[in-house]
C-alpha positions in Angstrom: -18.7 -20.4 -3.5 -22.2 -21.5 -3.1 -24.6 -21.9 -6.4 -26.5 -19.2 -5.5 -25.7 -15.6 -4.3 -25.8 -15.4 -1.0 -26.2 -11.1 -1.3 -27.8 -9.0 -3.7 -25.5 -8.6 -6.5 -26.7 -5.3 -7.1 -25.1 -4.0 -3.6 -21.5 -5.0 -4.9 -19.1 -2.7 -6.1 -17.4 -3.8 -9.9 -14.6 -5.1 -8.5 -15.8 -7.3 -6.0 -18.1 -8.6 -8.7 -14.9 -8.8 -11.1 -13.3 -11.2 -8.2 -16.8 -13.0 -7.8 -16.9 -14.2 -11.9 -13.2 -14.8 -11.1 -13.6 -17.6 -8.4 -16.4 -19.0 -10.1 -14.7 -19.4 -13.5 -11.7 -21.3 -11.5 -14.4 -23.1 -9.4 -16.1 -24.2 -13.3 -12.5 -25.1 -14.0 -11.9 -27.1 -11.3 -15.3 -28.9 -11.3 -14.4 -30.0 -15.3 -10.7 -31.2 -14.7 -12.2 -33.3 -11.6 -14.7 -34.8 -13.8 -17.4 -33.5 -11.5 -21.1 -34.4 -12.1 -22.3 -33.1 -14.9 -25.8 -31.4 -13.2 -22.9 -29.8 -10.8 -21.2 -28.6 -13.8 -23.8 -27.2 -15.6 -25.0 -25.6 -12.6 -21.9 -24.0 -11.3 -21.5 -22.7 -15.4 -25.4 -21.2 -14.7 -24.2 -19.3 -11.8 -20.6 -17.9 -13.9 -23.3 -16.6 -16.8 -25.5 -15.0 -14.2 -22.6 -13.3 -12.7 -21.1 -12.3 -15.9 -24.5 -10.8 -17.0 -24.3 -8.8 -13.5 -21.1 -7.7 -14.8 -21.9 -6.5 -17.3 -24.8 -4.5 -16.7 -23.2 -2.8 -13.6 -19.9 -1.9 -15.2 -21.0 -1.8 -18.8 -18.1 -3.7 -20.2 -17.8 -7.7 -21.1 -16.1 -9.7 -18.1 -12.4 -10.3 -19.2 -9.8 -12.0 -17.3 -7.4 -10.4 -15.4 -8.8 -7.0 -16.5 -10.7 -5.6 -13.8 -13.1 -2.6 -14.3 -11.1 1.0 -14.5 -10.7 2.5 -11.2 -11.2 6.3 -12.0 -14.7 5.3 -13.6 -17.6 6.2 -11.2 -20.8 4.4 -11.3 -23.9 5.5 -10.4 -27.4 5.1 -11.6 -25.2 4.8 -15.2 -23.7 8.3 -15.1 -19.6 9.2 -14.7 -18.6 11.5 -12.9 -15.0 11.7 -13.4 -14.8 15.5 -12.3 -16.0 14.5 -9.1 -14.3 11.8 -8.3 -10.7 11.2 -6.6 -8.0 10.4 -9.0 -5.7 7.7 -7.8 -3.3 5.7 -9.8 0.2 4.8 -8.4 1.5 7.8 -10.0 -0.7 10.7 -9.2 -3.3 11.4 -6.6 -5.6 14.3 -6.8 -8.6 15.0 -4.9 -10.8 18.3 -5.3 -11.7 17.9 -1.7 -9.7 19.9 1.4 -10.0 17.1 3.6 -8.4 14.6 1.3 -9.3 11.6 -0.6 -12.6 10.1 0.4 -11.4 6.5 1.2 -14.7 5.3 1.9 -15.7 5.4 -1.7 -12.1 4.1 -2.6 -12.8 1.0 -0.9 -15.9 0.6 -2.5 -14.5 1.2 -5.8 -11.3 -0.7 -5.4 -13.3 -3.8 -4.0 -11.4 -3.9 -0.5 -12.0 -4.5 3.5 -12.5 -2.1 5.6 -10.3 -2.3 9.2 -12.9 -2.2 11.5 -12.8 -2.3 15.1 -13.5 -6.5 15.2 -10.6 -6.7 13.0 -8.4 -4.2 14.7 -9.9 -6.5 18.4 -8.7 -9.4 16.8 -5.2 -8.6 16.1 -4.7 -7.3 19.4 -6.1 -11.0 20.8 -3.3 -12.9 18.2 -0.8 -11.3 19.2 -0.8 -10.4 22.7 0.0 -6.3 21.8 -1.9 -2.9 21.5 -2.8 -2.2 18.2 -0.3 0.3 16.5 -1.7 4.2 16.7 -1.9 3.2 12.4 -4.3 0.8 13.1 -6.1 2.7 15.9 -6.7 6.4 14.0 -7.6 4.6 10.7 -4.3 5.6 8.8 -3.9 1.8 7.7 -7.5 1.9 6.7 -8.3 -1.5 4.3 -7.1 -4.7 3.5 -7.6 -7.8 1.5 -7.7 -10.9 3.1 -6.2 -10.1 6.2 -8.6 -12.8 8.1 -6.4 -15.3 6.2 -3.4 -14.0 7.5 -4.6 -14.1 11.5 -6.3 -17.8 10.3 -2.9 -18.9 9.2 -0.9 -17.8 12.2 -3.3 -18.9 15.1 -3.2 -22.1 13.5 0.6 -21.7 13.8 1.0 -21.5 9.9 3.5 -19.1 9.4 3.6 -16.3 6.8 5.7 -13.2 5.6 6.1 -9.3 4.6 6.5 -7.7 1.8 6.9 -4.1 1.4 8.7 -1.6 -0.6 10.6 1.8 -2.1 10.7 3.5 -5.0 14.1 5.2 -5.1 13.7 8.3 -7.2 15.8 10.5 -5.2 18.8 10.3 -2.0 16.9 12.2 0.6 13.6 10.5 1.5 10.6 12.6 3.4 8.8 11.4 6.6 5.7 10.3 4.4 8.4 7.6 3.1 8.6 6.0 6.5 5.1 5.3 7.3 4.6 1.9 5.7 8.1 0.9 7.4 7.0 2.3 10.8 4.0 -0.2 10.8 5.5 -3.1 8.9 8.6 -3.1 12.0 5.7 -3.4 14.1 4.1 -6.4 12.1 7.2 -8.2 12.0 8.2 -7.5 15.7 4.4 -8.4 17.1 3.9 -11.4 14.5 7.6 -12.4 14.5 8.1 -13.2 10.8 10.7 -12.7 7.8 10.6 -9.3 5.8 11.5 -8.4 2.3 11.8 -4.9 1.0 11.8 -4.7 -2.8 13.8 -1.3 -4.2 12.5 -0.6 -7.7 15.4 1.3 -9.1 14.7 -0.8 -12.2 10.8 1.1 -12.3 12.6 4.9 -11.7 14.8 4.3 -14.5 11.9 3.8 -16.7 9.7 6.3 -15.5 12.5 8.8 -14.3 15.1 10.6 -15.8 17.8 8.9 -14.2 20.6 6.6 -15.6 20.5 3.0 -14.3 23.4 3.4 -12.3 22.2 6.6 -10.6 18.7 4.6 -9.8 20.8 2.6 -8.7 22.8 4.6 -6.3 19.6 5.7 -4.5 18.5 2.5 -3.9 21.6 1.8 -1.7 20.7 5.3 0.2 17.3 4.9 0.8 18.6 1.4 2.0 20.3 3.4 5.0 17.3 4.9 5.6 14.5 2.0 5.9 17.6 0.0 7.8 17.4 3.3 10.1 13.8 2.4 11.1 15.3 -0.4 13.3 14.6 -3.5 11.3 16.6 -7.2 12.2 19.2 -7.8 10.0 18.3 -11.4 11.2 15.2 -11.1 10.0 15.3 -8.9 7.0 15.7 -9.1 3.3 16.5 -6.0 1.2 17.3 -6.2 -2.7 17.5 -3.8 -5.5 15.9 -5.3 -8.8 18.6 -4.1 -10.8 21.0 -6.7 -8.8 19.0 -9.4 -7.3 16.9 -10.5 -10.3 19.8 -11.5 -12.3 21.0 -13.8 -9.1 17.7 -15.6 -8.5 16.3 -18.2 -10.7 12.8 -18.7 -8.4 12.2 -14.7 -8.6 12.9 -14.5 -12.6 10.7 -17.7 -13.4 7.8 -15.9 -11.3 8.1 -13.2 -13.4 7.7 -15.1 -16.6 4.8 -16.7 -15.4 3.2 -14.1 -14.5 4.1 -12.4 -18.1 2.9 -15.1 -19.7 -1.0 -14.8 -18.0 -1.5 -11.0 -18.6 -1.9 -9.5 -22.0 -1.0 -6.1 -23.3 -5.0 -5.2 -22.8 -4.7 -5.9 -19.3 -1.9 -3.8 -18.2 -3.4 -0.7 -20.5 -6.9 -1.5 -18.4 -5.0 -2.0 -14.9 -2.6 0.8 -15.6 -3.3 3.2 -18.4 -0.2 2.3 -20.6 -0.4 3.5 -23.9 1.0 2.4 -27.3 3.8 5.1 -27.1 4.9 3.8 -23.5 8.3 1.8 -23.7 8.2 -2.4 -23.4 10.1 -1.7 -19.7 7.2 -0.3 -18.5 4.7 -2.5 -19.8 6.3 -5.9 -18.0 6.9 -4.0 -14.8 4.5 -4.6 -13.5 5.3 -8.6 -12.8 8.3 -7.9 -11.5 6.6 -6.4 -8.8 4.1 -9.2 -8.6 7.4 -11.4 -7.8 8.2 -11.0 -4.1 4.4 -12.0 -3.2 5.6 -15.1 -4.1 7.8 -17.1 -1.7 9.5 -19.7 -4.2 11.4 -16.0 -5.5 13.2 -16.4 -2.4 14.8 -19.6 -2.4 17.6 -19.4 0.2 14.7 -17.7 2.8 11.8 -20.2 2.8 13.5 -23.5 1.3 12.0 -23.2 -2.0 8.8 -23.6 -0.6 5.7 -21.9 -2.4 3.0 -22.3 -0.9 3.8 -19.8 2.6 1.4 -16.5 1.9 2.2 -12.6 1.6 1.3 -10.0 3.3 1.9 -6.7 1.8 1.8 -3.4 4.0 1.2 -0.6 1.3 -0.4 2.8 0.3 -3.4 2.2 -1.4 -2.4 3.7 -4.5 -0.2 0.5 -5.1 -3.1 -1.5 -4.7 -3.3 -2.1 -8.8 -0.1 -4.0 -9.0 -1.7 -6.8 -6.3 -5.1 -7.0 -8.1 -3.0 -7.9 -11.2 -0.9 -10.3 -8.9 -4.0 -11.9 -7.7 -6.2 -12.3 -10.3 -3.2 -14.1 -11.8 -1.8 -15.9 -8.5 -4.0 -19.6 -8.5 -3.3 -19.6 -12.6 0.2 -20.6 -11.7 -0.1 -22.6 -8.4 0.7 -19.7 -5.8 -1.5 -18.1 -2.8 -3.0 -14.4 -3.8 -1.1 -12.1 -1.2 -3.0 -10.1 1.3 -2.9 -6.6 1.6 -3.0 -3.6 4.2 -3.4 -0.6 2.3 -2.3 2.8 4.0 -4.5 6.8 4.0 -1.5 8.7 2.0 0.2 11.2 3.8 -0.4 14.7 2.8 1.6 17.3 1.0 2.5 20.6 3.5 0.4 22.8 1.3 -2.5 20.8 1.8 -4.6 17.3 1.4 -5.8 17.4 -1.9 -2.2 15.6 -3.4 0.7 13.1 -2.6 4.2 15.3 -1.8 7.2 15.2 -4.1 10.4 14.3 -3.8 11.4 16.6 -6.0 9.5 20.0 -4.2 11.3 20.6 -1.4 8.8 22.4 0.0 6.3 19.6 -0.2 7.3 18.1 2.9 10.1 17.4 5.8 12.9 15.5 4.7 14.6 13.3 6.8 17.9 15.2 5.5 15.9 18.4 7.4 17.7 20.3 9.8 16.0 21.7 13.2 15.5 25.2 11.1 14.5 23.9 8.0 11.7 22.0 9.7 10.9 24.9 11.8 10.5 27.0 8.5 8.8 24.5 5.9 6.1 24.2 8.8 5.4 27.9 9.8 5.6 29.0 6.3 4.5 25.9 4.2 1.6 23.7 6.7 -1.6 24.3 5.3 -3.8 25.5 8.0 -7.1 25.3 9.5 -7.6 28.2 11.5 -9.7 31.4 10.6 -8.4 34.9 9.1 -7.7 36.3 12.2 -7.5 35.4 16.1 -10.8 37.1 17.3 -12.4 34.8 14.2 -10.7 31.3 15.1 -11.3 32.8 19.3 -15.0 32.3 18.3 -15.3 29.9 15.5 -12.4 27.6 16.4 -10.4 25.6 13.8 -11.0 22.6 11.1 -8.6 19.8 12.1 -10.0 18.0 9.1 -7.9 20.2 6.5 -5.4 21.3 9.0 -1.9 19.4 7.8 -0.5 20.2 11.5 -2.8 18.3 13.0 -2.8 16.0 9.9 0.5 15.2 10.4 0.3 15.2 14.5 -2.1 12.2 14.3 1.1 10.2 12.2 3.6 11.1 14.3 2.2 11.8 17.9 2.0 8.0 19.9 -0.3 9.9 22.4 -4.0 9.3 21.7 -4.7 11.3 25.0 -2.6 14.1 24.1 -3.8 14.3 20.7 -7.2 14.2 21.2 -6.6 17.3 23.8 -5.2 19.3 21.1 -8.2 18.4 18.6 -10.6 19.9 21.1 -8.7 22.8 22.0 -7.8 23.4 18.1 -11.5 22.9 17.6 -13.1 24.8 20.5 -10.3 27.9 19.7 -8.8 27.9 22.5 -5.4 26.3 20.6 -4.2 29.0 17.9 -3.1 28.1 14.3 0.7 29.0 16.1 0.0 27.2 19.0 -0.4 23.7 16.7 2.4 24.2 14.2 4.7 24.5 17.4 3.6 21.1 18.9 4.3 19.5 15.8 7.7 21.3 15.7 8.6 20.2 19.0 7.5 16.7 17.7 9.2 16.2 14.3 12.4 17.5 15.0 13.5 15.1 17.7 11.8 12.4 15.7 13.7 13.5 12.6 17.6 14.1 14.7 17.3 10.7 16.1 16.3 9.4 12.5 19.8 10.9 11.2 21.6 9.7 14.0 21.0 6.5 13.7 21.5 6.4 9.8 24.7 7.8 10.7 25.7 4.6 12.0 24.5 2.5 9.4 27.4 1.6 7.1 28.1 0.2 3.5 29.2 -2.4 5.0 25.3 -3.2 7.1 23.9 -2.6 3.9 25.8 -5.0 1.8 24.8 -7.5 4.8 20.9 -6.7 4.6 21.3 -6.9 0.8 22.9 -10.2 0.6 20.4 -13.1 -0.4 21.0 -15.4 2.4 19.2 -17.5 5.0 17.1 -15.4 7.6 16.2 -16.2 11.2 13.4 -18.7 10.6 13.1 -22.4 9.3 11.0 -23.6 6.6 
């Protein structure tokens, strides 16, 4: 980083000026154990007291490391607005607003990348494919350090996935597929290895469940990600409950990063309290782990210096400012990120579904009736109060879930951009919408089952086994 801004301070958001007195402290580090100069030291420690003073008068609070500024506080002109503002936490996401969370200001306040169309352009140039409809409508939205990744692999520097589930129940719901939807494509169009962490150690410490029953559901959501059509070749799947006590590399990155973040930190990063049990406060690092390669020995050779890429909803984004924050204080590469919209609840935008309310969305146990039903009855609709109204007025595709959930599921962008004009203009009724996604979701969700139906115990104790993949390191 140069000795001098090179932007107005004032125009960052918190967390990017968190990251900025981050690099500079390690860059002041580094200059001291290289016995720099001393005028370069003393310069470069200017610069990390003029940035911490920015800090502080933006955010209010002291610069402390690894302790970023609180996401649900809202900043402006020195007055909070919490009342207005989207909650989002990986456990709970509320929004007031119909449309959904407003992921413009959760970029800004999370300190991310936009996707824009250059980056979107320059995928498509590495590797030779159309971008996925994700990328294209805006539903994988932000990223960190994604310019890395597509640095890394046109200099034929290779790099891997990480993704993952949280098993709290058997059946999972179509919103559950959408990160493994796009991270197929990323490993088909960028050819490279994939793990998929299951954190049935995390449900049985926020859930209700017995180890062994988090346990259980980690194998069946297994079938279902191994459904999607991932390479067995290619793909690693583990639950925490039985691969961390196999692998030394993946336990010693968990002390590590133990040992660099305090109890203070986690209660900043993720509102723990003094009442929450020690599980939860350390879970945290062990899923900081798999962005590490040396966790996976018998995949990349023991190597650790091979970078991450994590395909995720943005509400997990927490965990990986943690992980990178504390990633060059023990020798490893911060992980990049591409951070998914969240798909919405039937009865509207304003929350994530549940597992656990039926109703809340399709299930990928749904049959051709149920998803008929949940959709008439349940979708939260756009359309006016009665036909003559929408005739003349036309409907809000903004709020409406059906067409919500069409832009997900529908590959068409032609097709789907016909049905947001007639929707809009009136001439498509409220009825009219809910049946093309009918007719959409149900053969998407039959051919789901069918091929879980062939997946066996036997194909998941294969994807589940630590072993070498398709690739040499």
């Amino acid at each position: 980083m140069a000795d001098s801004p090179n932007c107005d301070l004032e125009s960052l958001s918190p967390l990017q000026l968190f990251e900025r007195v981050t690099e500079q402290g390690e860059k002041v580090r580094a200059l001291k154990a290289g016995k720099a100069p001393k005028d370069e030291i003393d310069a470069a420690v200017r610069m990390l007291l003029s940035l911490k003073l920015s800090y502080k008068t933006t955010t209010g609070q002291d610069y402390q490391a690894g302790l970023p500024p609180r996401d649900l506080m809202s900043i402006n002109n020195g007055t909070t607005k919490e009342e207005d503002e989207d909650f989002v936490d990986p456990w709970t996401v509320q929004t007031s607003n119909a449309k959904g969370v407003d992921y413009d200001k959760l970029i800004v306040r999370f300190g991310s990348s936009k996707i824009d169309t250059d980056l979107i352009n320059r995928i498509e140039r590495a590797t030779g494919q159309k971008p996925h409809r994700f990328l294209r409508r805006g539903i994988f939205f932000s990223h960190r350090d994604m310019d890395q990744i597509l640095d890394a692999y046109e200099n034929k520097k290779s790099f891997y996935l990480y993704t993952g589930r949280g098993p709290s129940s058997q059946a999972m719901h179509v919103g559950h597929l959408i990160p493994f939807i796009f991270t197929k494509w990323l490993q088909e169009v960028f050819d490279v290895p994939l793990v998929i962490q299951l954190t049935d150690d995390e449900k049985y410490l926020w859930k209700d469940l017995t180890a062994e029953k988090a346990y259980e559901y980690a194998r069946e959501n297994a079938k279902d990600i191994i459904a999607c059509g991932f390479d067995i070749n290619k793909t690693f799947i583990f639950s925490d409950l039985d691969y961390l006590g196999t692998s030394t590399g993946f336990y010693k990155n968990i002390v590590k990063v133990q040992k660099h973040v305090t109890f203070n930190q986690v209660k900043g990063i993720f509102g723990f309290t003094d009442s929450d049990c020690i599980g939860k406060i350390s879970f945290p690092a062990i899923q900081a782990a798999p962005s590490f390669s040396s966790s996976f020995p018998q995949i990349f050779n023991g190597k650790e210096n091979i970078q991450c890429l994590i395909p995720c909803a943005i509400d997990q984004d927490p965990y990986f400012r943690m992980t990178r924050d504390v990633a060059p204080r023990i020798g490893q590469p911060k992980p990049a990120l591409m951070h998914s919209v969240f798909f919405p609840a039937l009865q509207g935008a304003q929350t994530k579904m549940s597992a656990s309310d039926p109703n809340s969305s399709i299930f990928l146990t749904d049959t051709p009736k149920q998803i008929k039903t949940k959709i008439n009855k349940h979708a939260f609709s756009g359309g006016r109060d009665t036909i003559e109204e929408h005739r003349k007025y036309g409907g809000n595709c903004d709020v409406d879930v059906s067409f919500m959930y069409l832009t997900f599921f529908l590959e068409d962008d032609d097709r789907l951009e016909q049905l947001k004009q007639a929707y809009t203009s009136g001439e498509l009724l409220t009825g009219e919408l809910k049946k093309v996604l009918i007719e959409t979701l149900q053969p998407l969700i039959a051919a789901h089952q069918e091929r879980r139906k062939q997946v066996t115990d036997e194909m998941v104790k294969q994807f589940m086994t630590p072993r070498k993949l398709a690739f040499e390191f």
